[in-house]
Residue, then its C-alpha position, 0 to 999 in steps of 0.5 A: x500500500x506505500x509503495x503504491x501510494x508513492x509511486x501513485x503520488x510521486x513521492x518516496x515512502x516516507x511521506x507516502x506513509x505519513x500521508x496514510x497515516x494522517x488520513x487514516x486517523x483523521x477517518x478515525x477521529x471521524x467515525x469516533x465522533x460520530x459515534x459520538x454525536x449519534x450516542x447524544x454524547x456531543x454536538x456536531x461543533x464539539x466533534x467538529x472542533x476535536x477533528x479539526x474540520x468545520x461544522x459544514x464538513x461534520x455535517x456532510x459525514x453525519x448525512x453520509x452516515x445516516x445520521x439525521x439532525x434531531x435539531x429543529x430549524x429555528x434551533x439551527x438559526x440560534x445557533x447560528x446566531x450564537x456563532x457569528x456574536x463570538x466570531 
């Protein structure tokens, strides 16, 4: 899997491998916080906060899950409110 990945990217080994690893604990923090977020244990911009991706790309996993939102429309707008006072 490294050498083809640095063959493929055309660069040596090491950094083919850091780069695997990098996306693979990012895939992991991914799947772990929306185990998270499904369990009721955190919302989706803790999650989004402790992987390092914005709220928009939290989302986007969460669909992509399954995960359906249980917030309610004007819940989504205060939030978004509260957001852009502490920006």
């Amino acid at each position: 899997m490294v050498e083809d990945t640095a063959e493929e990217e055309d660069v040596d080994k090491t950094k083919a491998l850091k780069e695997l690893i990098i996306l693979g604990r990012k895939q992991f923090l991914i799947n772990k916080y929306l185990e998270c977020y499904r369990s009721g244990k955190c919302s989706l911009d803790k999650a989004a906060r402790k992987i390092g991706i914005t709220i928009h790309e939290m989302m986007r996993e969460a669909a992509k899950s399954g995960i359906h939102s249980t917030e309610t429309l004007d819940e989504y707008r205060q939030g978004v409110k509260l957001l852009l006072k502490q920006a």
